[in-house]
C-alpha positions in Angstrom: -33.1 -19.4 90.2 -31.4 -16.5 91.8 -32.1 -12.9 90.8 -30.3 -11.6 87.4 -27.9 -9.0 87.4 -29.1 -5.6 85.6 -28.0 -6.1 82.1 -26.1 -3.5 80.1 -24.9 -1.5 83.1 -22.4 -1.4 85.1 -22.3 -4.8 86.1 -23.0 -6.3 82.9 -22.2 -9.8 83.1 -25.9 -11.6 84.3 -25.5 -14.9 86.5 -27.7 -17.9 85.9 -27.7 -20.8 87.8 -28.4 -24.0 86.4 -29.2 -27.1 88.4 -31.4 -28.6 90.7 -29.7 -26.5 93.9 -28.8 -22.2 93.7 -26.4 -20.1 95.4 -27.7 -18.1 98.5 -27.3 -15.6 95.5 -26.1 -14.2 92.2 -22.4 -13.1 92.1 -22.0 -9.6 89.4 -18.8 -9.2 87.5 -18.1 -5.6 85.6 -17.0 -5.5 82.0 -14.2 -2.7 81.4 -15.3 0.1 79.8 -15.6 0.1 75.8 -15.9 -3.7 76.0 -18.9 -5.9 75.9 -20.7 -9.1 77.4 -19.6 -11.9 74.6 -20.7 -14.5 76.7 -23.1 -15.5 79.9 -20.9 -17.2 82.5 -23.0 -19.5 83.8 -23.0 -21.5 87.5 -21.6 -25.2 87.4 -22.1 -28.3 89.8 -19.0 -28.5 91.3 -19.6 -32.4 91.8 -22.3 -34.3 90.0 -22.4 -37.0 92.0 -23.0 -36.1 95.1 -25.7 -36.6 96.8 -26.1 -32.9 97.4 -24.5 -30.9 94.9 -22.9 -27.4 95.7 -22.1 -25.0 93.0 -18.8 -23.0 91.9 -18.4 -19.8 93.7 -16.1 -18.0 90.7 -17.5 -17.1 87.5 -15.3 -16.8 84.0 -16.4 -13.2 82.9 -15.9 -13.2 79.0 -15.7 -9.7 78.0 -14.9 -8.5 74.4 -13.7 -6.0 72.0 -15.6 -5.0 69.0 -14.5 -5.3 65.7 -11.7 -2.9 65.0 -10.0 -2.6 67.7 -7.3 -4.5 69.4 -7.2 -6.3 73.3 -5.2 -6.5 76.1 -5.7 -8.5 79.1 -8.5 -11.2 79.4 -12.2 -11.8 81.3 -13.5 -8.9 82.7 -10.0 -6.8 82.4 -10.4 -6.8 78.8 -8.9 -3.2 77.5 -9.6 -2.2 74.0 -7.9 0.3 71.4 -8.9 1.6 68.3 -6.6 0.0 65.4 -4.7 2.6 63.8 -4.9 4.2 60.3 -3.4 1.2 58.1 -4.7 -1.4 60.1 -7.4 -3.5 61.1 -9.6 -6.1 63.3 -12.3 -7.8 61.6 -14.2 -9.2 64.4 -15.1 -9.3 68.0 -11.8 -10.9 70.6 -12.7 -11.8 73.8 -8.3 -12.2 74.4 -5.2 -10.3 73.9 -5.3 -9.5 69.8 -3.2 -6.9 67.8 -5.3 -5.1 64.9 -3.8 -6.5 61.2 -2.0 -4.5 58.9 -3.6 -3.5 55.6 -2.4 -6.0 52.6 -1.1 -4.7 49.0 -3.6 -3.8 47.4 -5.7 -2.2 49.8 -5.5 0.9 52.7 -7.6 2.7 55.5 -7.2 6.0 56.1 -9.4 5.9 59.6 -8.9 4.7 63.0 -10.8 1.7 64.3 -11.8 -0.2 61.2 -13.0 -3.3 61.0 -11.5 -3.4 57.2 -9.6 -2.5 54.6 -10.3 -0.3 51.7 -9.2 -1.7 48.2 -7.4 0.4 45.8 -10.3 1.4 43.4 -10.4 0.3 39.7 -7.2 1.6 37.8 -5.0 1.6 40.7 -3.1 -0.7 42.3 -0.1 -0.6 46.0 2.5 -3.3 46.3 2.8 -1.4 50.1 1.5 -2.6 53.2 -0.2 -1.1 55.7 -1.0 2.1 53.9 -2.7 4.7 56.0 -3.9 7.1 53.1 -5.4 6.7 49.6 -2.1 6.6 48.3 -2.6 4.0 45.8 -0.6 4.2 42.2 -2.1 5.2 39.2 -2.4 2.8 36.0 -0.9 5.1 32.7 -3.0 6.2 31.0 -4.5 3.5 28.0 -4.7 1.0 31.3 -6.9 0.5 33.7 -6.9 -2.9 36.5 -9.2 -4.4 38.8 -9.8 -3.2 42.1 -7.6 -4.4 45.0 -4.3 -4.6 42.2 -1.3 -5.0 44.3 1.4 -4.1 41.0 1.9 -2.0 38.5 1.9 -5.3 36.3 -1.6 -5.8 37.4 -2.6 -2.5 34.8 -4.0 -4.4 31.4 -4.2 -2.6 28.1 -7.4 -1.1 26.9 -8.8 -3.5 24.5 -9.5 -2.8 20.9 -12.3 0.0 20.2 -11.4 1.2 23.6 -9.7 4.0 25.3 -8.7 5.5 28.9 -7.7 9.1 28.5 -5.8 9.8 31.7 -4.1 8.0 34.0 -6.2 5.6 36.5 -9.6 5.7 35.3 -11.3 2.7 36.7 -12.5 1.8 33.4 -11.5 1.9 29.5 -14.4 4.1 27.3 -15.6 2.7 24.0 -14.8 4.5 21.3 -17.8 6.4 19.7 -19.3 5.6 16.3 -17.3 7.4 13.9 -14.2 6.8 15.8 -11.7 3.4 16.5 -8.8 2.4 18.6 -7.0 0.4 16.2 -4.5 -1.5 18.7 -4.6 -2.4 22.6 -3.9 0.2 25.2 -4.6 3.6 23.6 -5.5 6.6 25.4 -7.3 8.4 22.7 -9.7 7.2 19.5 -8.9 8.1 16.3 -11.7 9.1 13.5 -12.1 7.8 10.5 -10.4 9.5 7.3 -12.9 10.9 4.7 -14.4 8.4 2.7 -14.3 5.6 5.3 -17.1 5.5 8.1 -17.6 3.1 11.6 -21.4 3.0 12.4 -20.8 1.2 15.6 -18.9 1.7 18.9 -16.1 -0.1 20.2 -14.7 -0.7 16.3 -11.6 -1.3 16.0 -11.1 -0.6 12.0 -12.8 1.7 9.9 -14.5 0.7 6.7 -14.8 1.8 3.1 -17.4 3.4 2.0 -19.2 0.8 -0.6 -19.0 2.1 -4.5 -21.6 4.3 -5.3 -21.4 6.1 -1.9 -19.1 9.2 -0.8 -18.1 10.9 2.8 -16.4 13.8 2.7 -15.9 14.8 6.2 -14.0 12.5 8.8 -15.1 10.9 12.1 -18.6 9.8 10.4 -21.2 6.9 11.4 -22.2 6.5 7.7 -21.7 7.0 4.0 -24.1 9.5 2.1 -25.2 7.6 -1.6 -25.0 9.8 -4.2 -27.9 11.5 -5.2 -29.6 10.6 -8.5 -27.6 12.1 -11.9 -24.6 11.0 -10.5 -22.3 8.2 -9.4 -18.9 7.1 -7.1 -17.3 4.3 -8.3 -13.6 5.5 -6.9 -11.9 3.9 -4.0 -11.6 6.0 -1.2 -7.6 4.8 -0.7 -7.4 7.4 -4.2 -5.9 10.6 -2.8 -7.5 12.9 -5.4 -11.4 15.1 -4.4 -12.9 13.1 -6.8 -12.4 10.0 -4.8 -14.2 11.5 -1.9 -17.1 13.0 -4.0 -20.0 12.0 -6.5 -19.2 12.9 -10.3 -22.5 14.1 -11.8 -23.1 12.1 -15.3 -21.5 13.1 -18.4 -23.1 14.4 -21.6 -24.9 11.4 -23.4 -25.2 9.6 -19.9 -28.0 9.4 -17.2 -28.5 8.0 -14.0 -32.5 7.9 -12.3 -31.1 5.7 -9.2 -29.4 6.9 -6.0 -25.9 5.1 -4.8 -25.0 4.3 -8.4 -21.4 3.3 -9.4 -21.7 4.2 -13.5 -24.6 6.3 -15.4 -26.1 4.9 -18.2 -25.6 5.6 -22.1 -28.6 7.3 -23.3 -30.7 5.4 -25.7 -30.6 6.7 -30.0 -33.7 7.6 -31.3 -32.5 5.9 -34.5 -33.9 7.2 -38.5 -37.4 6.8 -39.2 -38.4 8.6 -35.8 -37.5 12.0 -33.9 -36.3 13.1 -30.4 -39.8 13.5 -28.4 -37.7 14.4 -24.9 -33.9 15.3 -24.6 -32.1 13.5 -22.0 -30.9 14.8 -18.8 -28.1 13.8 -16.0 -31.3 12.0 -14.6 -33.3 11.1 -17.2 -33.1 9.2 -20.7 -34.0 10.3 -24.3 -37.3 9.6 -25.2 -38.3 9.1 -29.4 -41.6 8.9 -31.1 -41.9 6.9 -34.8 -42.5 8.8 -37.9 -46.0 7.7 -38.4 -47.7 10.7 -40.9 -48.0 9.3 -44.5 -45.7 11.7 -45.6 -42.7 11.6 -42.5 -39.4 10.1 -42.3 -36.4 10.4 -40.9 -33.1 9.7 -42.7 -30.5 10.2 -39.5 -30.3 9.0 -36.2 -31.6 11.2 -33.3 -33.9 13.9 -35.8 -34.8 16.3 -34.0 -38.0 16.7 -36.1 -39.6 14.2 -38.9 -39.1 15.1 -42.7 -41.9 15.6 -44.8 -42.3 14.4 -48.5 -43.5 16.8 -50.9 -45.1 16.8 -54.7 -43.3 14.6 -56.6 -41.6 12.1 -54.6 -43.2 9.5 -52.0 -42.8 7.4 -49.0 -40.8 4.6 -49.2 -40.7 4.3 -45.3 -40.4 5.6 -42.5 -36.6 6.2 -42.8 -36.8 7.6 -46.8 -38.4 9.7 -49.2 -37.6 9.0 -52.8 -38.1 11.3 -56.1 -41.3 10.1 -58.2 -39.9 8.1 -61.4 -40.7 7.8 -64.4 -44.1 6.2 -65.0 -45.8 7.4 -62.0 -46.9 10.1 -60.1 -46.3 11.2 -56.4 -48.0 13.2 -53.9 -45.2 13.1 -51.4 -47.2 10.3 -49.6 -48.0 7.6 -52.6 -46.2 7.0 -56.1 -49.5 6.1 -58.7 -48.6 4.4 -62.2 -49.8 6.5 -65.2 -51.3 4.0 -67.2 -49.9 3.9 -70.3 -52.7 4.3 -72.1 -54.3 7.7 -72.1 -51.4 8.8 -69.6 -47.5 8.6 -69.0 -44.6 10.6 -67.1 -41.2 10.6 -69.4 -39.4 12.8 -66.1 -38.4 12.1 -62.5 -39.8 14.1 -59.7 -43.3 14.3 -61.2 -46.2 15.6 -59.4 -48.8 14.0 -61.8 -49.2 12.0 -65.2 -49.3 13.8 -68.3 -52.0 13.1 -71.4 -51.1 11.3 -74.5 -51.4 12.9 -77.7 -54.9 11.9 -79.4 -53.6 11.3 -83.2 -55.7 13.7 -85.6 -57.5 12.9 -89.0 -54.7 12.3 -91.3 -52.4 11.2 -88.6 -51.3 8.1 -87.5 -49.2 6.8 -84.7 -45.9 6.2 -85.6 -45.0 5.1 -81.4 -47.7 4.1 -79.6 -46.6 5.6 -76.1 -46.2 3.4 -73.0 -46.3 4.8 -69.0 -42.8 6.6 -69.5 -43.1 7.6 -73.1 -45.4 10.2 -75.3 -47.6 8.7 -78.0 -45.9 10.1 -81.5 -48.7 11.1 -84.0 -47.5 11.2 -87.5 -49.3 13.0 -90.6 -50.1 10.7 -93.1 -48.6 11.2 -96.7 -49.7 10.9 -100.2 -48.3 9.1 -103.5 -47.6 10.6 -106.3 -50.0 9.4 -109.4 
């Protein structure tokens, strides 16, 4: 082999000879300046079938431009210039080559590019050749992929999504609370009082289910109303009340949260008496009239009755006057009996004696429970 030439110096291009027979020696060739070796010329048999082969005396220097630029000239006269702003040259040209101009859709603001810049997200150029970021703007509600070459290329916002301004690359969800109702909106809308979205990206905001209230707007999620009262109006109703819980109403109570409708309070019905008023959230509570002497005629007593003297217990809802024939402690009624006692009057505490018939009496009326034996004197014939 013959000596090499220095590489990557003045004389860049490096000879190599190839064969069974060299040159007396190597033959240098310069690269212009700015370009590079693409290629290794190399020697070649001039005849391969002679006996004693010579070799080519002229090498073909291959000198190139690097990407982004363009060439003039060829082989080691190769001249290279940086592709304006707006254009382009993607690789390296070892010929004559003119840099590209920049498609729609895309620009480059720098010299000597070896590519094009796409309009971002949100934009979009039906121009060619664009030398600055001059790209157009989607409106706003919009947005496009990058690279768009038309205004046509800009795509609503889908639903539950929103782009504020003009030629944001992307459309925002809308927040929990909020919705975007239709396609290509540049703003979300919250949700009226009494209807809530607990997710982003809704499109529609939903009632609030009966027994539940929100008041304020733009919420994630209805309140239940608290125990002692209820909701059980639709929130499409225009009045407050729709929007609020209605505490329970005199003879009703309600012990559960997120209730639609309180509940009647129970009677505490004759023959027992109110043990614990009710409340908004709790119920009436009764206790029986169990002393041998209480009652209660009327529903919801506040206290058992008591029987007194002379009249008894006939249950637990009455208490009836003694009658005739019997006694009464206000608990019991006791038969006289007949005999040695008896009670002609109503209301009677106790019995009363019969009359014992004296000597010379008689009885003209035995007596019975409810009437006094009648003792009569006797009387005497006349002779």
């Amino acid at each position: 082999r013959g000596a090499a030439c220095p590489a990557f110096s003045a004389e860049h291009p490096q000879f190599e000879a190839h064969g069974r027979k060299e040159p007396a020696g190597n033959v240098c060739g310069a690269c212009a300046a700015g370009t590079t070796l693409f290629e290794r010329p190399l020697a070649i048999f001039n005849d391969s079938s002679a006996a004693s082969p010579t070799f080519a005396t002229s090498l073909n220097w291959r000198c190139s431009c690097p990407a982004g630029h363009e060439s003039s000239g060829s082989g080691a006269s190769v001249q290279c210039t940086p592709c304006p702003a707006g254009k382009y040259f993607p690789f390296d040209k070892t010929t004559e080559a003119k840099c590209y101009t920049c498609g729609a859709g895309r620009f480059q603001n720098e010299t000597g590019q070896a590519a094009c810049v796409p309009c971002q997200a949100g934009r979009f150029s039906a121009q060619e050749g664009l030398s600055t970021d001059s790209c157009g703007v989607c409106a706003a509600g919009k947005t496009s992929l990058p690279g768009s070459v038309a205004a046509s290329a800009c795509e609503n916002c889908t639903l539950g999504t929103v782009a504020a301004t003009a030629g944001v690359p992307v459309c925002i969800p809308c927040a929990a609370g909020t919705i975007a109702s239709t396609t290509g909106l540049a703003a979300c809308t919250a949700c009226d009082a009494g209807r809530f979205a607990s997710s982003t990206r809704s499109s529609a905001c939903a009632e609030c289910a009966p027994g539940k209230r929100q008041p304020a707007t733009g919420q994630s999620a209805c309140i239940a109303c608290e125990v002692g009262t209820y909701h059980n109006t639709s929130a499409a109703a225009t009045a407050a009340a729709a929007l609020a819980c209605v505490a329970c109403p005199r003879g009703k109570y309600q012990t559960a949260a997120a209730q639609t409708a309180c509940t009647t309070t129970r009677i505490c019905p004759a023959g027992t008496k109110v043990l614990t008023h009710p409340t908004e959230v709790s119920d009436r509570t009764c206790s029986r009239c169990d002393g041998a002497k209480e009652y209660s005629e009327v529903d919801n007593a506040p206290n058992c009755s008591t029987c007194g003297s002379g009249s008894y217990r006939a249950s637990a809802t009455s208490c009836i006057p003694c009658p005739p024939g019997f006694k009464c402690d206000g608990a019991n009624k006791t038969a006289c009996d007949g005999h040695s006692q008896f009670q002609d009057q109503t209301g009677q505490p106790t019995c009363k004696d019969h009359a014992v018939c004296k000597k010379g009496q008689y009885s003209s009326s035995t007596g019975s429970a409810t009437a006094p034996r009648v003792c009569t004197a006797w009387t005497t014939c006349a002779a």
